[in-house]
N, C-alpha and C positions, 0 to 999 in steps of 0.2 A: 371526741370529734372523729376520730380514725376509725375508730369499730363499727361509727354507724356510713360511713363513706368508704365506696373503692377510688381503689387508685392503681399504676403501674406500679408490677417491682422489679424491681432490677437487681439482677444477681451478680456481681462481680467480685476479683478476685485483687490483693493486691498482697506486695511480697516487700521485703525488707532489707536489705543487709544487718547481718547483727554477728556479733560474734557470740561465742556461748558453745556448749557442749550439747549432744544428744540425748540429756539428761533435761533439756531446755526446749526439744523440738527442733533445736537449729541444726541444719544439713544442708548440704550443696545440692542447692535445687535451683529450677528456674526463677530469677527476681523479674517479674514484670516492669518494676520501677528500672532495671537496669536494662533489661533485653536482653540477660545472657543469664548462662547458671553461676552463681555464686553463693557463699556462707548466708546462709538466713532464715528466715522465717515467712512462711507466705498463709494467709487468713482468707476464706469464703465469704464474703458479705453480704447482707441484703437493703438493697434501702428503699425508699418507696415516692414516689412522684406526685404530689398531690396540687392540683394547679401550678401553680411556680415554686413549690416549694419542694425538696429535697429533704429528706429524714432516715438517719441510718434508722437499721429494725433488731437485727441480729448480726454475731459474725460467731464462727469457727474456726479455730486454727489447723490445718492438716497437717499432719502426724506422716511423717514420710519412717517406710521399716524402717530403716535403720534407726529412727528415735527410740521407735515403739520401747514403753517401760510395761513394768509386770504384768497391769491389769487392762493394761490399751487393746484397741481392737483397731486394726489397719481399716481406714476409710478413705476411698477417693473424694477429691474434689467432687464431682458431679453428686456423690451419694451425701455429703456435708452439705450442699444445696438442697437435695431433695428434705432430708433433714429439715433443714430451714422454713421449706416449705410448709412441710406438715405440722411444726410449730407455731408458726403464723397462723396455719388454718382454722388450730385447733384453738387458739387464743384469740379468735374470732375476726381477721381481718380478711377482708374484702379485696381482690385485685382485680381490676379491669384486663388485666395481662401482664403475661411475665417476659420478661427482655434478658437475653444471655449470649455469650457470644460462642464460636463452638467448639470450643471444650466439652458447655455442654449440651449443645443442638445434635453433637456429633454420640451424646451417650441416649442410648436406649431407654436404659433405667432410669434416669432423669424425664425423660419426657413422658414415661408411663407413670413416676408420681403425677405427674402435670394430666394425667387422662384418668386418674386414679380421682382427681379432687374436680373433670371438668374444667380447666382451668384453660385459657385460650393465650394462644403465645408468639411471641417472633423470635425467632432465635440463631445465631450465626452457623452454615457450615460451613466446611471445606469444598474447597472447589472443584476437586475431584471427591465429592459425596457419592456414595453408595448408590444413590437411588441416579441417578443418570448415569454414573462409571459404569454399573451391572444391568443397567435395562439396554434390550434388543430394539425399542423404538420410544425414541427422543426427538421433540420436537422444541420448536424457541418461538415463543411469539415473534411479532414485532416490537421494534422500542418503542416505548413513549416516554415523555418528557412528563417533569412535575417540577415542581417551585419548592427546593431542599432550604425547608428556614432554618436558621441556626439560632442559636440562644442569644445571642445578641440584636434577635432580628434582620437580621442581614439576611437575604435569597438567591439563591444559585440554583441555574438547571441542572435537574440529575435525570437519569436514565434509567428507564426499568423495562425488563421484559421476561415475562413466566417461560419457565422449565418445564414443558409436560412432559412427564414419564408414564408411557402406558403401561408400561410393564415390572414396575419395581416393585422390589418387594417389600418396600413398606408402604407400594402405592393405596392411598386413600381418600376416599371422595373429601374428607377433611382437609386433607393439608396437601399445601399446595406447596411451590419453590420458584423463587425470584432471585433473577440476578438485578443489581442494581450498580450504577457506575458512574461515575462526576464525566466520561471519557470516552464514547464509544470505538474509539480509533485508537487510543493508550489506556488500557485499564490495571492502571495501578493498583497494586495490592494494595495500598493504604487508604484509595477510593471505591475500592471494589469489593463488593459484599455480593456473599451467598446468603440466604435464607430460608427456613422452611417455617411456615404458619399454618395455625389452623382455623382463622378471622374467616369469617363468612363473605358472604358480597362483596364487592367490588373495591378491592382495597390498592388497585397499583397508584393512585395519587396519594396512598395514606400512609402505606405501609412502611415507606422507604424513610418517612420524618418519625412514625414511629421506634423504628428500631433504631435510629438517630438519635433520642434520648441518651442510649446505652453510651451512646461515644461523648456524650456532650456531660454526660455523670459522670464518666470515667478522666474526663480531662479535670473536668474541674475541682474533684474530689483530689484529684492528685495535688492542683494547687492548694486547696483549700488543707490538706495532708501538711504539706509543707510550712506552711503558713501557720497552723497549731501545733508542731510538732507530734503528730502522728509517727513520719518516719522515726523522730531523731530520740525515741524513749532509748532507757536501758535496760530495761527489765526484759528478763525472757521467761521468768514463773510463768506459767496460764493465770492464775490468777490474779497476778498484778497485771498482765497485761490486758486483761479483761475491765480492770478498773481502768484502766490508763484511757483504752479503749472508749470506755462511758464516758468520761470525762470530756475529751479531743470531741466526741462526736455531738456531744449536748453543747456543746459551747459553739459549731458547727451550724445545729439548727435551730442557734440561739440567731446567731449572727445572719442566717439565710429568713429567716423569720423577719427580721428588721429589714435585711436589704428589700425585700419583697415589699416592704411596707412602706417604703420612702415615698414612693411615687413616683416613679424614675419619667421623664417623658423623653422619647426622641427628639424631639423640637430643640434645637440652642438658640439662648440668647444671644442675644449683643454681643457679652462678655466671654460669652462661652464657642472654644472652636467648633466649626461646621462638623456636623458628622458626631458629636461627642454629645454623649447622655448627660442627662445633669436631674438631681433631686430636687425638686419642687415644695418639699414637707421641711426642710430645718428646721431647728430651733432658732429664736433668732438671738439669745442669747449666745447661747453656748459655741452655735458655729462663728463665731465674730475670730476665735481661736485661727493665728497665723495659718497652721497645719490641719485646719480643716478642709477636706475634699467633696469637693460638690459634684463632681460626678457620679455617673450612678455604676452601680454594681456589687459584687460579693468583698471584693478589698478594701474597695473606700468606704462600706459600711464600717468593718473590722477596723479601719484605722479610724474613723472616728469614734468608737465605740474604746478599743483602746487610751484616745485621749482621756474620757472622761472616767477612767479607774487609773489614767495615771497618778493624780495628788495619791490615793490608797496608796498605791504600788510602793512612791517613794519613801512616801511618811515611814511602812514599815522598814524600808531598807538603812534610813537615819533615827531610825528607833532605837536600837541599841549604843548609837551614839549620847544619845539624848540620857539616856540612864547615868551618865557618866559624865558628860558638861550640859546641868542646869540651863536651858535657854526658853523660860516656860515660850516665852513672846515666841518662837517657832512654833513649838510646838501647839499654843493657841492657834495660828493660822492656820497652819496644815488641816488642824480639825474643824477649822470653820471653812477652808476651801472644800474637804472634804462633806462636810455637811451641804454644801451648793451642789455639788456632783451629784451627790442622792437623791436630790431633788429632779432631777434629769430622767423624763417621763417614758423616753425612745419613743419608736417611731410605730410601733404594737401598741394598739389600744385593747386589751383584754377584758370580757367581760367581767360582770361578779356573779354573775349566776354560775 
Protein backbone atom coordinates (compact mmCIF):
# COMPACT_ATOMS: atom_id res chain seq x y z
CA UNK A 1 0.00 0.00 0.00
CA UNK A 2 2.64 2.64 1.06
CA UNK A 3 5.13 2.36 -1.85
CA UNK A 4 2.49 2.76 -4.34
CA UNK A 5 0.83 6.02 -2.44
CA UNK A 6 2.45 9.46 -1.16
CA UNK A 7 1.78 10.92 1.81
CA UNK A 8 3.30 13.67 4.39
CA UNK A 9 6.28 12.98 6.60
CA UNK A 10 6.99 14.24 9.44
CA UNK A 11 10.11 14.35 11.22
CA UNK A 12 10.24 14.80 14.88
CA UNK A 13 12.35 14.39 17.67
CA UNK A 14 11.63 12.94 21.11
CA UNK A 15 14.02 12.50 24.30
CA UNK A 16 13.64 10.56 27.43
CA UNK A 17 14.90 10.58 30.81
CA UNK A 18 16.94 7.44 31.40
CA UNK A 19 19.68 6.88 33.47
CA UNK A 20 22.67 4.72 32.21
CA UNK A 21 26.34 5.72 31.35
CA UNK A 22 28.03 7.11 28.02
CA UNK A 23 28.70 3.84 27.00
CA UNK A 24 24.58 3.71 26.47
CA UNK A 25 24.26 7.10 24.60
CA UNK A 26 22.81 8.74 27.71
CA UNK A 27 24.06 12.36 28.51
CA UNK A 28 22.70 15.48 29.67
CA UNK A 29 21.01 16.89 26.85
CA UNK A 30 17.81 18.68 26.18
CA UNK A 31 14.60 16.22 27.02
CA UNK A 32 11.68 17.45 24.86
CA UNK A 33 9.39 15.41 26.96
CA UNK A 34 10.62 17.50 30.06
CA UNK A 35 11.51 21.17 28.58
CA UNK A 36 14.81 21.26 30.15
CA UNK A 37 18.22 19.50 29.86
CA UNK A 38 18.58 16.44 31.86
CA UNK A 39 20.11 12.59 31.94
CA UNK A 40 18.80 10.84 28.74
CA UNK A 41 18.34 9.73 25.60
CA UNK A 42 16.86 11.73 22.73
CA UNK A 43 15.88 9.64 19.01
CA UNK A 44 15.15 11.39 15.28
CA UNK A 45 11.81 10.08 13.99
CA UNK A 46 10.08 9.84 11.02
CA UNK A 47 6.50 8.98 10.66
CA UNK A 48 4.12 9.38 7.79
CA UNK A 49 0.28 10.81 7.40
CA UNK A 50 -1.64 8.71 5.16
CA UNK A 51 -5.41 10.05 5.34
CA UNK A 52 -6.21 9.63 8.98
CA UNK A 53 -3.78 7.34 9.70
CA UNK A 54 -0.39 7.94 11.36
CA UNK A 55 2.60 5.28 10.86
CA UNK A 56 5.95 5.51 12.47
CA UNK A 57 8.79 4.81 9.43
CA UNK A 58 12.20 5.08 10.94
CA UNK A 59 14.11 6.46 14.03
CA UNK A 60 17.71 7.31 15.04
CA UNK A 61 19.25 7.82 18.07
CA UNK A 62 21.85 10.91 18.40
CA UNK A 63 25.11 10.19 19.74
CA UNK A 64 25.87 13.41 21.73
CA UNK A 65 30.52 13.70 21.93
CA UNK A 66 30.59 12.84 24.74
CA UNK A 67 28.99 9.24 24.14
CA UNK A 68 30.81 8.77 21.04
CA UNK A 69 32.43 5.02 21.40
CA UNK A 70 35.50 3.71 19.01
CA UNK A 71 33.99 3.35 15.80
CA UNK A 72 30.97 6.29 16.13
CA UNK A 73 31.04 9.25 13.86
CA UNK A 74 29.47 12.52 15.59
CA UNK A 75 25.92 13.25 13.68
CA UNK A 76 23.71 16.07 14.33
CA UNK A 77 20.06 15.89 14.65
CA UNK A 78 19.28 17.68 11.22
CA UNK A 79 21.91 15.25 9.49
CA UNK A 80 20.01 11.87 11.32
CA UNK A 81 16.91 13.42 9.54
CA UNK A 82 18.38 13.85 6.23
CA UNK A 83 19.67 10.29 6.69
CA UNK A 84 16.19 9.19 7.24
CA UNK A 85 15.28 10.72 4.37
CA UNK A 86 17.41 9.28 1.89
CA UNK A 87 16.55 5.87 3.26
CA UNK A 88 12.85 6.31 2.72
CA UNK A 89 13.74 7.59 -0.75
CA UNK A 90 15.80 5.00 -1.61
CA UNK A 91 13.33 2.20 -0.27
CA UNK A 92 10.87 3.58 -2.58
CA UNK A 93 8.43 5.84 -0.63
CA UNK A 94 6.62 8.69 -1.84
CA UNK A 95 6.03 12.09 0.25
CA UNK A 96 3.62 14.70 -0.80
CA UNK A 97 5.81 16.91 1.73
CA UNK A 98 7.84 16.87 4.57
CA UNK A 99 6.94 18.74 7.92
CA UNK A 100 9.82 19.71 10.58
CA UNK A 101 9.91 22.09 13.18
CA UNK A 102 13.16 24.39 13.20
CA UNK A 103 15.81 22.78 14.28
CA UNK A 104 15.63 21.72 11.10
CA UNK A 105 14.08 24.65 8.91
CA UNK A 106 16.79 26.43 10.51
CA UNK A 107 19.72 23.77 9.09
CA UNK A 108 20.90 24.37 5.67
CA UNK A 109 22.07 20.87 5.00
CA UNK A 110 18.78 19.50 5.80
CA UNK A 111 16.98 21.33 3.35
CA UNK A 112 19.42 20.69 0.48
CA UNK A 113 18.92 16.95 1.09
CA UNK A 114 15.03 18.06 0.67
CA UNK A 115 16.25 19.96 -2.82
CA UNK A 116 18.73 17.16 -3.57
CA UNK A 117 15.51 14.44 -3.74
CA UNK A 118 12.90 17.70 -5.17
CA UNK A 119 11.12 17.19 -2.31
CA UNK A 120 8.45 20.01 -1.25
CA UNK A 121 8.14 21.14 2.47
CA UNK A 122 6.96 23.35 5.38
CA UNK A 123 9.06 23.73 7.91
CA UNK A 124 9.45 25.79 11.29
CA UNK A 125 11.94 28.74 11.82
CA UNK A 126 13.12 31.12 14.21
CA UNK A 127 11.70 34.14 14.51
CA UNK A 128 14.61 36.12 14.15
CA UNK A 129 15.60 33.85 10.70
CA UNK A 130 18.36 34.95 8.71
CA UNK A 131 16.52 35.75 5.77
CA UNK A 132 14.60 38.83 7.28
CA UNK A 133 17.21 39.61 10.41
CA UNK A 134 19.98 40.12 7.39
CA UNK A 135 17.85 41.44 4.42
CA UNK A 136 18.00 45.44 3.76
CA UNK A 137 14.29 45.34 2.44
CA UNK A 138 11.40 43.44 4.30
CA UNK A 139 8.01 43.67 3.54
CA UNK A 140 4.60 41.98 5.45
CA UNK A 141 1.63 41.43 3.64
CA UNK A 142 -1.56 41.88 5.00
CA UNK A 143 -3.20 39.33 7.55
CA UNK A 144 -5.78 37.14 6.48
CA UNK A 145 -7.78 34.75 8.37
CA UNK A 146 -8.32 30.84 7.55
CA UNK A 147 -10.41 28.17 9.50
CA UNK A 148 -7.25 26.36 11.73
CA UNK A 149 -9.13 22.68 11.93
CA UNK A 150 -7.77 20.57 14.46
CA UNK A 151 -7.94 16.84 14.79
CA UNK A 152 -10.84 16.59 16.71
CA UNK A 153 -12.47 18.72 14.11
CA UNK A 154 -12.95 21.46 16.03
CA UNK A 155 -12.27 25.30 14.06
CA UNK A 156 -10.53 28.34 15.16
CA UNK A 157 -9.45 31.58 13.28
CA UNK A 158 -5.76 31.86 12.69
CA UNK A 159 -3.90 34.42 10.97
CA UNK A 160 -1.49 34.54 8.35
CA UNK A 161 0.58 37.00 6.58
CA UNK A 162 3.85 36.47 4.02
CA UNK A 163 7.41 37.67 4.82
CA UNK A 164 8.91 39.24 1.65
CA UNK A 165 12.42 39.44 1.71
CA UNK A 166 13.93 40.96 -1.31
CA UNK A 167 17.17 40.84 -0.50
CA UNK A 168 18.14 37.57 1.44
CA UNK A 169 20.44 35.49 0.86
CA UNK A 170 18.80 32.60 0.48
CA UNK A 171 16.10 34.65 -1.19
CA UNK A 172 14.29 32.27 -3.88
CA UNK A 173 11.57 32.53 -6.27
CA UNK A 174 10.83 28.94 -4.57
CA UNK A 175 10.38 29.51 -1.21
CA UNK A 176 8.63 31.67 0.45
CA UNK A 177 7.96 32.55 4.65
CA UNK A 178 4.82 32.92 6.59
CA UNK A 179 4.15 34.06 9.84
CA UNK A 180 1.04 32.49 11.30
CA UNK A 181 -0.83 33.38 14.68
CA UNK A 182 -4.15 32.21 16.77
CA UNK A 183 -3.55 36.34 17.97
CA UNK A 184 -2.70 39.27 15.98
CA UNK A 185 -2.64 41.67 19.12
CA UNK A 186 -0.70 38.71 21.56
CA UNK A 187 1.42 36.49 19.65
CA UNK A 188 2.32 33.80 21.83
CA UNK A 189 5.12 31.70 21.26
CA UNK A 190 3.05 28.67 21.62
CA UNK A 191 0.57 30.15 18.95
CA UNK A 192 2.99 31.67 16.72
CA UNK A 193 4.82 30.11 14.06
CA UNK A 194 7.49 30.98 11.58
CA UNK A 195 7.70 29.02 8.31
CA UNK A 196 9.59 28.76 5.16
CA UNK A 197 8.10 26.62 2.16
CA UNK A 198 8.63 25.88 -1.17
CA UNK A 199 4.39 24.75 -2.11
CA UNK A 200 3.78 26.61 -5.22
CA UNK A 201 0.44 28.56 -5.73
CA UNK A 202 -1.65 30.02 -3.52
CA UNK A 203 -1.15 28.27 -0.26
CA UNK A 204 -1.95 30.96 2.75
CA UNK A 205 -5.55 29.04 3.53
CA UNK A 206 -3.61 25.79 3.40
CA UNK A 207 -0.45 26.14 4.63
CA UNK A 208 -0.90 27.03 8.15
CA UNK A 209 -3.40 23.42 8.66
CA UNK A 210 -0.62 21.83 6.88
CA UNK A 211 2.16 22.41 9.11
CA UNK A 212 -0.49 21.79 11.99
CA UNK A 213 -0.19 18.17 11.37
CA UNK A 214 3.36 18.48 12.97
CA UNK A 215 1.87 19.72 16.33
CA UNK A 216 -1.22 17.52 16.19
CA UNK A 217 1.54 14.13 15.61
CA UNK A 218 3.72 15.66 18.18
CA UNK A 219 0.82 15.83 20.83
CA UNK A 220 -0.60 12.81 20.28
CA UNK A 221 2.37 10.67 19.82
CA UNK A 222 3.42 11.90 23.21
CA UNK A 223 0.21 10.43 24.56
CA UNK A 224 -0.07 7.53 22.71
CA UNK A 225 4.17 7.32 24.10
CA UNK A 226 2.84 7.19 27.21
CA UNK A 227 0.14 5.14 27.08
CA UNK A 228 2.40 1.97 25.50
CA UNK A 229 5.31 2.61 27.40
CA UNK A 230 7.47 4.14 24.94
CA UNK A 231 8.87 6.45 27.74
CA UNK A 232 9.06 4.08 30.66
CA UNK A 233 11.53 1.02 28.71
CA UNK A 234 14.78 0.20 30.47
CA UNK A 235 17.03 -0.62 28.06
CA UNK A 236 19.53 1.72 26.76
CA UNK A 237 21.60 -0.94 24.30
CA UNK A 238 20.80 0.63 20.60
CA UNK A 239 19.76 -2.59 19.84
CA UNK A 240 17.30 -3.41 22.41
CA UNK A 241 16.08 -0.14 22.20
CA UNK A 242 15.43 -0.60 18.58
CA UNK A 243 13.45 -3.63 19.28
CA UNK A 244 11.61 -2.08 22.08
CA UNK A 245 11.00 0.74 19.61
CA UNK A 246 9.33 -1.72 16.76
CA UNK A 247 7.39 -3.06 19.08
CA UNK A 248 5.62 0.28 20.96
CA UNK A 249 5.18 1.53 17.42
CA UNK A 250 3.44 -1.44 15.62
CA UNK A 251 1.15 -1.93 18.22
CA UNK A 252 0.69 2.13 17.79
CA UNK A 253 -0.50 1.64 14.22
CA UNK A 254 -2.20 -1.35 15.16
CA UNK A 255 -4.41 0.55 17.42
CA UNK A 256 -4.58 4.01 15.14
CA UNK A 257 -5.69 1.45 12.17
CA UNK A 258 -8.69 0.34 14.26
CA UNK A 259 -9.67 3.70 15.76
CA UNK A 260 -9.66 5.10 12.12
CA UNK A 261 -11.93 2.20 11.24
CA UNK A 262 -14.78 2.57 14.00
CA UNK A 263 -16.67 5.01 12.26
CA UNK A 264 -16.46 7.69 14.61
CA UNK A 265 -19.52 10.19 13.72
CA UNK A 266 -19.91 13.68 15.37
CA UNK A 267 -23.47 13.39 15.65
CA UNK A 268 -24.53 12.12 19.69
CA UNK A 269 -27.25 10.30 20.61
CA UNK A 270 -29.78 10.53 23.16
CA UNK A 271 -27.47 8.71 25.44
CA UNK A 272 -24.52 10.23 24.42
CA UNK A 273 -23.32 14.00 25.86
CA UNK A 274 -23.57 16.96 23.27
CA UNK A 275 -20.38 17.79 21.72
CA UNK A 276 -18.86 13.93 22.36
CA UNK A 277 -17.96 11.53 19.41
CA UNK A 278 -19.21 8.20 19.72
CA UNK A 279 -18.48 4.81 17.43
CA UNK A 280 -21.22 3.79 15.36
CA UNK A 281 -19.42 0.01 14.10
CA UNK A 282 -19.28 -2.20 17.76
CA UNK A 283 -19.64 -5.43 18.02
CA UNK A 284 -22.66 -6.08 19.64
CA UNK A 285 -21.52 -8.86 21.48
CA UNK A 286 -18.51 -7.96 22.93
CA UNK A 287 -19.17 -4.27 23.61
CA UNK A 288 -22.18 -5.27 26.12
CA UNK A 289 -18.79 -5.38 28.47
CA UNK A 290 -19.36 -2.85 31.59
CA UNK A 291 -15.99 -0.99 30.68
CA UNK A 292 -16.55 -0.60 27.12
CA UNK A 293 -16.13 2.95 25.73
CA UNK A 294 -18.22 4.10 22.97
CA UNK A 295 -16.65 7.10 22.34
CA UNK A 296 -14.55 7.82 19.64
CA UNK A 297 -11.02 8.12 19.32
CA UNK A 298 -7.05 6.84 19.77
CA UNK A 299 -7.74 5.65 23.86
CA UNK A 300 -11.14 4.28 23.75
CA UNK A 301 -10.06 2.33 20.79
CA UNK A 302 -6.84 1.04 23.09
CA UNK A 303 -9.03 0.38 25.92
CA UNK A 304 -11.31 -1.72 24.16
CA UNK A 305 -8.95 -3.56 22.47
CA UNK A 306 -7.12 -4.08 25.79
CA UNK A 307 -10.33 -5.69 27.20
CA UNK A 308 -10.49 -8.19 24.70
CA UNK A 309 -6.75 -9.76 25.28
CA UNK A 310 -7.42 -9.35 28.91
CA UNK A 311 -8.88 -13.34 29.68
CA UNK A 312 -4.98 -14.06 27.59
CA UNK A 313 -3.23 -11.62 29.73
CA UNK A 314 -4.73 -13.22 33.11
CA UNK A 315 -4.80 -16.72 32.32
CA UNK A 316 -0.90 -16.55 31.79
CA UNK A 317 -0.52 -14.51 34.93
CA UNK A 318 -2.45 -17.62 37.20
CA UNK A 319 -0.75 -20.07 35.10
CA UNK A 320 1.89 -20.87 37.15
CA UNK A 321 -0.52 -21.07 39.97
CA UNK A 322 -2.47 -23.74 38.17
CA UNK A 323 0.71 -26.00 37.83
CA UNK A 324 0.63 -26.37 41.30
CA UNK A 325 -3.29 -26.49 42.56
CA UNK A 326 -5.01 -28.75 40.08
CA UNK A 327 -8.29 -26.74 39.16
CA UNK A 328 -8.81 -28.24 35.49
CA UNK A 329 -12.66 -26.35 35.73
CA UNK A 330 -10.56 -22.91 35.71
CA UNK A 331 -8.54 -23.62 33.66
CA UNK A 332 -11.19 -25.10 31.13
CA UNK A 333 -12.91 -21.54 31.16
CA UNK A 334 -10.19 -19.38 30.85
CA UNK A 335 -9.44 -21.23 27.54
CA UNK A 336 -12.86 -21.30 26.36
CA UNK A 337 -13.40 -17.38 27.18
CA UNK A 338 -10.18 -17.07 25.49
CA UNK A 339 -11.21 -19.01 22.42
CA UNK A 340 -14.39 -16.26 22.27
CA UNK A 341 -11.96 -13.48 22.24
CA UNK A 342 -10.17 -14.81 19.18
CA UNK A 343 -13.00 -14.89 17.49
CA UNK A 344 -13.33 -10.92 17.76
CA UNK A 345 -12.99 -9.60 14.19
CA UNK A 346 -11.91 -5.63 15.13
CA UNK A 347 -12.97 -3.10 13.50
CA UNK A 348 -10.31 -3.49 9.97
CA UNK A 349 -11.66 -5.40 7.58
CA UNK A 350 -8.38 -6.69 5.57
CA UNK A 351 -8.31 -7.99 2.22
CA UNK A 352 -6.98 -11.56 1.10
CA UNK A 353 -5.53 -10.44 -1.91
Amino acid sequence: MLKGESFILVIDETGDKKKGDSTDYVSRQYIGNLGKVDNGLVSVNAYGVWGTIVFPLIFKIFKPLSTLQENDVYKTKPQLAGEIIEELRNLGFKFDVVLADCLYGESQPFRTVLDGFKLKYVLAVRSNHQAWSNSDNVEYSDWHTFDRIFSNGNEQIYYIQEIICQNSEENSEDIRYWKITKDILKERKNTTWYIISNLPGEIKKTVGNLYGFRNWIEYGLKQAKNELGWADFRVTNYEQIERWWSVVCCVYLMISWHAAARGIDSKADAEIPDGQSYSKSEPSIYSQHNWWDFSGGWKSTLNNLRLIIQPYGFFNLIKPWLTIFNIPCLQTGFLKLINIMNQFKGYVAFSSE
